[in-house]
C-alpha positions as MATLAB code, in Angstrom:
seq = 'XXXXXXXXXXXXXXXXXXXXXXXXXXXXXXXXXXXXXXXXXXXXXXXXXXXXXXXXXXXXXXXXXXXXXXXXXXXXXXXXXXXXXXXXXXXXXXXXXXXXXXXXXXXXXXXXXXXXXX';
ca = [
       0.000    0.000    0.000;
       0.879    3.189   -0.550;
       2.322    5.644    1.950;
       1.998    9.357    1.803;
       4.211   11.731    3.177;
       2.090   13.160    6.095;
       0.595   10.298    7.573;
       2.548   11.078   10.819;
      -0.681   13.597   11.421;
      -2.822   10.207   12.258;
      -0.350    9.460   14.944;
      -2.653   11.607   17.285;
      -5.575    9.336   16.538;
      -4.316    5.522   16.494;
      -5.051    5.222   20.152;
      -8.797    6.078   19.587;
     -10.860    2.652   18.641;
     -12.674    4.669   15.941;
     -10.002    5.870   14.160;
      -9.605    4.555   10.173;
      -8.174    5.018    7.058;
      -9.012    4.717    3.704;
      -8.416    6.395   -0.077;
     -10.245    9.140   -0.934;
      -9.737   10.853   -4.322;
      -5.724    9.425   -4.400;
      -5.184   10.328   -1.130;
      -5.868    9.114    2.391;
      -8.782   10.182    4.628;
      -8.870    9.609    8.108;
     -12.073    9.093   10.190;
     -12.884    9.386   14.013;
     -15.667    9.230   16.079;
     -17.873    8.246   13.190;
     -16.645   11.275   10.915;
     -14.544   11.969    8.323;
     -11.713   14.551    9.658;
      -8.576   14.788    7.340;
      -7.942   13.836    3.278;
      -3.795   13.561    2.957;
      -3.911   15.014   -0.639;
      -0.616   14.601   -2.915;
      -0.049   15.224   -6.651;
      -1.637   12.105   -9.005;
       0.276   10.382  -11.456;
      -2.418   11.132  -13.968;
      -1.877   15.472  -13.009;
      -5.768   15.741  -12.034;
      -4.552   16.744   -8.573;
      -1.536   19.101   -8.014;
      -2.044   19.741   -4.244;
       0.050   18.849   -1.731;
      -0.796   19.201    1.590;
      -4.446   18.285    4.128;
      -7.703   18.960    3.439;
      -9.839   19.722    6.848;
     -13.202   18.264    6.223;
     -15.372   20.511    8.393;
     -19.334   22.315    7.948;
     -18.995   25.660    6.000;
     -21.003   26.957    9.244;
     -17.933   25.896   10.954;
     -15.366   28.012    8.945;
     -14.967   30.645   11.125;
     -14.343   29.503   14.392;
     -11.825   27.156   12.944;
      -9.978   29.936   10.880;
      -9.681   32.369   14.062;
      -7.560   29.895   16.094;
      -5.811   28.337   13.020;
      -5.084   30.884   10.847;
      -2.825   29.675    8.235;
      -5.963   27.404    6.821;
      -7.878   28.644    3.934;
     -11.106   27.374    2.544;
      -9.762   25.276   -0.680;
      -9.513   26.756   -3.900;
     -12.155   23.851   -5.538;
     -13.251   22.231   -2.588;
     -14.463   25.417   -1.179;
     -16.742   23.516    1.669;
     -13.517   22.271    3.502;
     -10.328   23.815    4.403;
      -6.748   23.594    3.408;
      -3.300   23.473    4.017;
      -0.467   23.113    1.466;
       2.425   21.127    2.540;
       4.627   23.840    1.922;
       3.423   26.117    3.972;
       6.410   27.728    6.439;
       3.691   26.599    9.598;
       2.250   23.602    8.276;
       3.593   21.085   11.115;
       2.720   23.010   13.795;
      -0.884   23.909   12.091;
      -1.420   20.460   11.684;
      -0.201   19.261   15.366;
      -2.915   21.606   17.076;
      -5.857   20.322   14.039;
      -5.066   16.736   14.821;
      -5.124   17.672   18.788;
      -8.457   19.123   18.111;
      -9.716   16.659   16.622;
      -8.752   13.968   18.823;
     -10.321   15.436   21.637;
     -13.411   15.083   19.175;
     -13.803   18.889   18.526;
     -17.140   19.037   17.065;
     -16.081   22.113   14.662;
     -13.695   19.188   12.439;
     -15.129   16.524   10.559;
     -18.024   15.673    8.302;
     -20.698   12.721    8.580;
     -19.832   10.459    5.422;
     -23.016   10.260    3.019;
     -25.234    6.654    3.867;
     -24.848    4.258    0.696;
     -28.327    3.477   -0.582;
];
């Protein structure tokens, strides 16, 4: 399987019974307490996706709270209903240390319910 080069973000979760993985549009998305929290988003081989970095899967209605304690996130240039951070960013690690803390204390601002298959 694949490995991706932030994965050390879903160290924070492992100890949590809930917590999963699984692809998600070429890259990894983590899930917790029933939600989906985090996509690990890198470049495809096929060029559809260029980004390199985490996608915060959050509400819209949630955007602002979130973005007034982590301020180096940005809603995502296409996927405008979750936020972003690009690996590159001179703050990423330390952005995404505090998200992942968040969101293992089960933050209720982070993380989306995944759609019911019919």
């Amino acid at each position: 399987m694949r490995t991706f080069d932030n994965e050390w973000i879903f160290d924070a979760f492992e100890i949590h019974p809930t917590f999963f993985a699984k692809r998600m549009f070429g890259g990894l998305a983590a899930y917790l307490f029933g939600r989906q929290m985090l996509v690990l988003v890198e470049p495809t081989r096929t060029g559809r996706w260029k980004w390199h970095g985490v996608l915060i899967c959050t509400e819209r209605a949630n955007h602002g709270a979130i973005l007034q304690e982590f301020t180096q996130l940005a809603p995502h240039d296409v996927l405008k209903k979750w936020l972003y951070i690009d690996s590159r960013h001179p703050e990423f690690e330390g952005t995404m240390e505090g998200v992942a803390k968040a969101i293992a204390r089960d933050d209720p601002r982070f993380g989306i319910h995944p759609r019911s298959r019919r």
